[in-house]
N, C-alpha and C positions, 0 to 999 in steps of 0.2 A: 583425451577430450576434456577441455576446460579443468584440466590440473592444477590452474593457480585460483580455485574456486571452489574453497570447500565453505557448503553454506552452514552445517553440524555447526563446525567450529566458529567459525563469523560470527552464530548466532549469538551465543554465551557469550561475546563482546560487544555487541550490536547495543545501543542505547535509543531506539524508539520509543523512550517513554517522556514525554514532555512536562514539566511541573511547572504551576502559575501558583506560587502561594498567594499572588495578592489575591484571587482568585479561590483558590482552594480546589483547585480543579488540576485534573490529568488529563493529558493526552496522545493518548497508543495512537503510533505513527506506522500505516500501514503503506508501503509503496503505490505508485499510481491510482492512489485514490484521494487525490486533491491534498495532499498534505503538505505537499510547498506552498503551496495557495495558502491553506488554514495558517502554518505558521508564521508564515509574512503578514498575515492579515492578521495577527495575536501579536506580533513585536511592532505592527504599526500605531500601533493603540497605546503603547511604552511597556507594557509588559515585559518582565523579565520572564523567561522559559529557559529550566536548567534540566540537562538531560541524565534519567540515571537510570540506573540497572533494574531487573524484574526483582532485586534480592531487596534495593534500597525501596522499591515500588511496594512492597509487602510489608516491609517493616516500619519503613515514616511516614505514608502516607493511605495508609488505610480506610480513613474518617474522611479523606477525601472524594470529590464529587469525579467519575472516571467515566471519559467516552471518548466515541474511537467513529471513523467513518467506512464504509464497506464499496465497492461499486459491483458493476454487473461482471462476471469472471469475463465472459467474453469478451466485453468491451476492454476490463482492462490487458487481457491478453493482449491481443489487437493495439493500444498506448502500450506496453512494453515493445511487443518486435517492434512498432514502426521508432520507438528510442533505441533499440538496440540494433539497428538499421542503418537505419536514416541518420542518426545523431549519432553513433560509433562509440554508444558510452558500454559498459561492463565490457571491459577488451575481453576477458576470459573466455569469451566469446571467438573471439576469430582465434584464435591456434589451430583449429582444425576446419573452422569453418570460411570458403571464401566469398566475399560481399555476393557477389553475382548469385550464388548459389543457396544464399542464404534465404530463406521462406518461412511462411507459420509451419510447416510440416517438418521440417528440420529442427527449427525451436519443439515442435512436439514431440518429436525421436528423441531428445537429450534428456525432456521431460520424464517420460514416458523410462528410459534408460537410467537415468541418474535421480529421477525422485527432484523433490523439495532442493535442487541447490542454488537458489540465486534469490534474493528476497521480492525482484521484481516480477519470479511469474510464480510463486507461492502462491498456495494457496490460503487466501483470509482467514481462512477459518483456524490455522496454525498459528498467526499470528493470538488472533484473540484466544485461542486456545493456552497456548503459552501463558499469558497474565492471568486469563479466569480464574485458572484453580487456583493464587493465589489471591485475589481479590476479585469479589463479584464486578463488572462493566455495567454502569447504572445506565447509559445510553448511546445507542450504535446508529447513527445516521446512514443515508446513502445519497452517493453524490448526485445522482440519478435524478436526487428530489429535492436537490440545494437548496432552494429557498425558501423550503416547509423548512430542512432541518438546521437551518443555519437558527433562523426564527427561535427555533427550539431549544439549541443552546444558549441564544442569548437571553431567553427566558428561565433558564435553569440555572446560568453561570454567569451573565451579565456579559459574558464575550460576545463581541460584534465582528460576522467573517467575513460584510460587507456585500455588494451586490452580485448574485450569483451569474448576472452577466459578465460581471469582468473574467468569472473562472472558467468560463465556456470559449472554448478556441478550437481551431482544426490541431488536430494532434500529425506532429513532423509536416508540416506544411501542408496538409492534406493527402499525403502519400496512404492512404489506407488501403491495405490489403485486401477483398474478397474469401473471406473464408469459403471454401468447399464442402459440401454435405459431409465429407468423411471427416475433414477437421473438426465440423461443431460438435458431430458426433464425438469425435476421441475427446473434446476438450467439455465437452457435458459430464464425457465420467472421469476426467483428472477433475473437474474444479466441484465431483456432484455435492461434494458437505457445503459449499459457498452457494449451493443454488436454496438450500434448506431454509 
């Protein structure tokens, strides 16, 4: 079950960390929480953004300005299946699993069995957990509340993420799944440190 999907090791290769030195600012890239948005909206402004490790994030950029965005676990649960669905991306995914049969309950049996291994249905609070302890995160938005917190960074950082109409869309066409009481329930205590 998802063999060619080991998230341990992905992660210690994995470069989610964003640098603007014109800027002086970082930005921890959290899966389905707006972060293709944010960063196309940071390169459309000319900014350079160079991607590097948690080791290089500790060591040269310290005295930098570091923030990161969060959304609701649910919701982003809910944008991962219907992209790992509907749009057919993380193949690691179907070897055992076929389209038909595929559900949030099944996505939560792997969860639930296999832990942390895919970066899209991690849980956030891993991510920012992983940087924290080496450098404090001076501000954590939520997508939720785009355009308080966009405002916010452009006040703190001088980046502009633009209007947070354009980042509001149906997620996979509007295919959204119906959670079931048992699901919100299982997925209240896989994601309960993200609800904190």
């Amino acid at each position: 079950m998802c063999t060619g999907c080991d998230w341990v090791k992905n992660f210690k290769r994995l470069k989610p960390i964003y640098v603007n030195r014109n800027t002086r600012c970082i930005y921890i890239h959290i899966p389905k929480c707006a972060s293709s948005y944010i960063v196309t909206n940071i390169l459309k402004q000319g900014y350079v953004l160079e991607q590097v490790s948690s080791i290089d994030y500790a060591k040269k950029y310290s005295d930098y300005f570091t923030w990161s965005f969060t959304r609701d676990p649910l919701t982003r649960f809910v944008s991962s299946f219907c992209e790992i669905k509907y749009e057919r991306k993380h193949l690691c995914f179907w070897e055992s699993v076929e389209t038909d049969k595929f559900s949030p309950s099944v996505l939560l049996d792997l969860l639930e069995s296999r832990g942390e291994f895919e970066p899209h249905v991690m849980r956030q609070r891993t991510f920012l957990d992983h940087f924290e302890h080496r450098k404090k995160i001076d501000y954590i938005g939520n997508i939720e509340h785009m355009e308080e917190c966009s405002n916010k960074i452009k006040e703190l950082t001088g980046v502009v993420l633009g209007k947070s109409s354009s980042y509001k869309r149906e997620t996979s066409s509007g295919r959204k799944p119906i959670l079931t009481d048992d699901e919100i329930a299982r997925l209240t205590l896989f994601y309960a440190v993200d609800f904190e």
